[in-house]
C-alpha positions as CSV (number, residue, x, y, z in Angstrom):
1,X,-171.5,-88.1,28.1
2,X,-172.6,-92.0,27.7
3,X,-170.9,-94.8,26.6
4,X,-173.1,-96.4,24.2
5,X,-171.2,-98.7,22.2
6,X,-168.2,-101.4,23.2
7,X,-166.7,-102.6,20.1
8,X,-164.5,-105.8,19.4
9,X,-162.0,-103.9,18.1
10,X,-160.6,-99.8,17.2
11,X,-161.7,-100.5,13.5
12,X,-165.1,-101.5,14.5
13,X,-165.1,-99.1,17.2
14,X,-164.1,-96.1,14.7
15,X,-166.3,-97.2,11.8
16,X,-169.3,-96.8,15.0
17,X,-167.9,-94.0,15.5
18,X,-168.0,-92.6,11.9
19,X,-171.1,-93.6,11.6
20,X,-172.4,-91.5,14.5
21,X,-170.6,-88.6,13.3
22,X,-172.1,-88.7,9.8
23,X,-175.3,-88.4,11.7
24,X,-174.7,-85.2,13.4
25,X,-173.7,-87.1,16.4
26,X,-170.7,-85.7,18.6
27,X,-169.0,-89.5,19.3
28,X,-165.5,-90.3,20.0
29,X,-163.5,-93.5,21.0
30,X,-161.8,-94.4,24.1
31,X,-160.2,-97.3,25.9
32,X,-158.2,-98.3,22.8
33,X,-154.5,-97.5,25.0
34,X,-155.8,-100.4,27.5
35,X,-156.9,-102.6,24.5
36,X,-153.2,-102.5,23.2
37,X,-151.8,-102.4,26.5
38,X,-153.1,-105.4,28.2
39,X,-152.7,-109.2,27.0
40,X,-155.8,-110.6,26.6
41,X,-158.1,-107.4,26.5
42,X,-160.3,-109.2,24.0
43,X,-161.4,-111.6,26.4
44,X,-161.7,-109.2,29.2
45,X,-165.4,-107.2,29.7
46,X,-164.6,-103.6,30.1
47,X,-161.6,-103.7,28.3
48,X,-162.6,-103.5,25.0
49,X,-162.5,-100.3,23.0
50,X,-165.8,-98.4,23.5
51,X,-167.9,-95.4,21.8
52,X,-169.3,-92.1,23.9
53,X,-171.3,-90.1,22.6
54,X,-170.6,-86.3,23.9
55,X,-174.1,-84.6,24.2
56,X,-177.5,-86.6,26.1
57,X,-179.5,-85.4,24.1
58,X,-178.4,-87.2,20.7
59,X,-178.9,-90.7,23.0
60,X,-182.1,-92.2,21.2
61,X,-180.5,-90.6,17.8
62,X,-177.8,-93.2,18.6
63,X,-179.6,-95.7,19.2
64,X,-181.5,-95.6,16.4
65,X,-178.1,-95.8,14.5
66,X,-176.6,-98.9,16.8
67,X,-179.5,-100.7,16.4
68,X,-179.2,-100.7,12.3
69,X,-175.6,-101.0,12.3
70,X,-176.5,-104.4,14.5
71,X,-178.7,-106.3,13.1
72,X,-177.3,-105.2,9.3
73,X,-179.6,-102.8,8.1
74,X,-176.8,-100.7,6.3
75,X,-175.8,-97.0,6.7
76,X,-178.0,-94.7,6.1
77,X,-178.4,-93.2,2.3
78,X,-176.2,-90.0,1.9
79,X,-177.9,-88.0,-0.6
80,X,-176.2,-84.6,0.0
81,X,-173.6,-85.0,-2.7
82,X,-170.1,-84.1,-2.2
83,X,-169.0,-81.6,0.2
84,X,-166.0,-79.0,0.2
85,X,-163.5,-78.2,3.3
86,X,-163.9,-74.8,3.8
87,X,-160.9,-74.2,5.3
88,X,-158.4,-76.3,2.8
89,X,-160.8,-76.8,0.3
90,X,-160.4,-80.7,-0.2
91,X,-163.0,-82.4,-1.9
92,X,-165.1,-84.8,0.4
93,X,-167.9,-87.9,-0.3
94,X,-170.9,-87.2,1.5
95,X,-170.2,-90.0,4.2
96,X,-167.2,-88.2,5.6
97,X,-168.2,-86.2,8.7
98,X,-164.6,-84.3,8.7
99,X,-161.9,-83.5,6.5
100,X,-159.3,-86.4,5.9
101,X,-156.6,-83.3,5.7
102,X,-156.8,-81.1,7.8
103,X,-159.7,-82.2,10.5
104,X,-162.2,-79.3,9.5
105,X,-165.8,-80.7,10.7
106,X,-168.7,-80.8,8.0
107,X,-170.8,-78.3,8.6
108,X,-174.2,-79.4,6.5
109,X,-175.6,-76.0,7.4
């Protein structure tokens, strides 16, 4: 596990997040409870809302990703085409790594 992103806020921190994710990334957020919870946590180092990513492996993967999300080369192009949960069977744009219904990961095997 590696903390590889600190974001200025959650939505920043969850569109990173997203982003990671779409690529096959395991990521998740955490810190945002002590963002909330402490007055002035914007100004504080550390205390900002940070992205993990899960596995080692996937850490120059990430960085890859970080590094175009920085300096505002764009997401990368999504030319799957739609994908359906198989477990609810809600109807999902290719950027989505997980079902907005019922949490089912995409799996683009």
């Amino acid at each position: 596990m590696m903390k590889v992103f600190e974001a200025q806020h959650h939505a920043e921190a969850h569109f990173v997040t997203g982003l990671l994710q779409t690529a096959g990334i395991s990521a998740e957020v955490r810190g945002e409870s002590l963002f909330t919870t402490v007055e002035g946590g914007t100004a504080i180092p550390g205390m900002r809302p940070s992205v993990w990513i899960l596995e080692d492996g996937q850490q120059e993967q990430a960085r890859d990703i970080l590094v175009a999300y920085k300096t505002g080369e764009g997401v990368p192009n999504y030319s799957d085409g739609p994908w359906k949960c198989p477990r609810c069977g809600e109807i999902h744009e290719p950027q989505f790594a997980s079902c907005w219904n019922c949490g089912t990961e995409n799996n683009k095997e």
